[in-house]
C-alpha positions in Angstrom: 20.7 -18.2 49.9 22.0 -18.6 53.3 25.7 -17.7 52.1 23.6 -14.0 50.9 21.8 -14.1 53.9 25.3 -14.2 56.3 26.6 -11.5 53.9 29.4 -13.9 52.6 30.9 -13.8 49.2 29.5 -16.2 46.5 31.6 -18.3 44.9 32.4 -18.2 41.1 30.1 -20.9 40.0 27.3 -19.3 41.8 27.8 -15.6 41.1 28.1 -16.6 37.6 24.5 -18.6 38.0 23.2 -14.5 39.1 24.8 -13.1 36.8 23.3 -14.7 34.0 19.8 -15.1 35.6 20.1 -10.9 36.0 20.8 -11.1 32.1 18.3 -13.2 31.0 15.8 -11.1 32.8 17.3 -7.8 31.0 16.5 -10.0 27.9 13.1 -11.0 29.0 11.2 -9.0 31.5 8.5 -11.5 31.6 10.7 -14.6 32.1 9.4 -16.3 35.5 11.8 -17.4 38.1 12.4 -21.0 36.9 13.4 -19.9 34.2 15.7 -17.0 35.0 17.2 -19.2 37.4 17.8 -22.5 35.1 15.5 -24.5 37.6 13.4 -26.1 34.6 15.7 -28.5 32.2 15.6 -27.3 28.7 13.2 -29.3 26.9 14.0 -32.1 28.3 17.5 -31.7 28.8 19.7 -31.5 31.4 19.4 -29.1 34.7 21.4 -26.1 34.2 21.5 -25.0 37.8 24.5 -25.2 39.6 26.3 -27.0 37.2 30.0 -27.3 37.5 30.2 -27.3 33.8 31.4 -23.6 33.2 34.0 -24.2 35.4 35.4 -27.5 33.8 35.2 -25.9 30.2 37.1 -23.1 31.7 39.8 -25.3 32.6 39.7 -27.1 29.8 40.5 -23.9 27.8 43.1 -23.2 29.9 44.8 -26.6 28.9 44.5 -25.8 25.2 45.8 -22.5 24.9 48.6 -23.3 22.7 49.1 -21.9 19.0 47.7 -23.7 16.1 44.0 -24.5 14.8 41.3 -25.7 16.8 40.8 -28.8 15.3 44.7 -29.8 16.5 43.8 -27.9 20.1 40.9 -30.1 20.2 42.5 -33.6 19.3 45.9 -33.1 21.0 43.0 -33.1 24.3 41.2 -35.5 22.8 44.7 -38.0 23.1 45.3 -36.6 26.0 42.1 -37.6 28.0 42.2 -41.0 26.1 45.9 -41.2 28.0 44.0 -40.4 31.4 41.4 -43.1 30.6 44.8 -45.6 30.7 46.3 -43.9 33.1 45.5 -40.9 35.1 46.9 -37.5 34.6 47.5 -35.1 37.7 46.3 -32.4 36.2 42.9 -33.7 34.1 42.5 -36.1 37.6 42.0 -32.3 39.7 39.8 -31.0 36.6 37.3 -34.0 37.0 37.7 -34.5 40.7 35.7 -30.4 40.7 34.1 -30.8 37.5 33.0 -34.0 36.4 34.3 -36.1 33.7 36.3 -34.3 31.1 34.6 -35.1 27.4 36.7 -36.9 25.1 34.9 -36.7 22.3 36.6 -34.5 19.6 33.3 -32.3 18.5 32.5 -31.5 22.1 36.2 -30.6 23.0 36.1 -28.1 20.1 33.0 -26.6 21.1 34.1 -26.3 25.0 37.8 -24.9 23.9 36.1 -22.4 21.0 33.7 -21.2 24.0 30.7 -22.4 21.9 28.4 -24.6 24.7 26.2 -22.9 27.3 28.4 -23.7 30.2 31.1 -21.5 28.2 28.6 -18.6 28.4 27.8 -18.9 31.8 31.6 -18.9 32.7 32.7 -16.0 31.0 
């Protein structure tokens, strides 16, 4: 609130937090502030707010973008995460050092790179 307050931009991850709040309460006029804002985990799960996930699965959709089915998209990442694991890749090294730890699992990675997980909503 202070960044609003000095009438500086917002940056992505948080204008995409109001952007999706504004939507939600479009969708749901009688939605209450925790919940427009993601400040309640979702049944039990983990706490939406501010997560740096949209912008990870963003970038891990940039790294897949070439031709081909999903499936190979998603396991040519999968081998190359499992490479980082052994030893560490420039550019998957800058993705986690902003993001958090890049999935390596090969359901997960099909799901971030076919823009099918919440964070991939909130991104876009």
């Amino acid at each position: 609130m202070h960044i609003l307050a000095a009438g500086q931009p917002l940056p992505p991850s948080s204008r995409a937090w109001l952007v999706l709040a504004i939507r939600k309460r479009l969708a749901d006029p009688d939605a209450n502030l925790d919940q427009l804002l993601g400040l309640r985990s979702r049944r039990g799960g983990r706490l939406g707010a501010f997560s740096t996930n949209p912008e990870r699965d963003q970038a891990i959709r940039a790294l897949a973008t070439a031709d081909g089915p999903l499936t190979a998209r998603a396991q040519a990442l999968v081998m190359r995460v499992k490479a980082h694991r052994r030893q560490p890749d420039p550019e998957l090294a800058r993705i986690e050092a902003r993001s958090g730890r890049i999935p390596g699992s090969l359901s997960q990675l099909q799901r971030i790179i076919a823009g099918r997980t919440r964070a991939s909503q909130i991104g876009r």
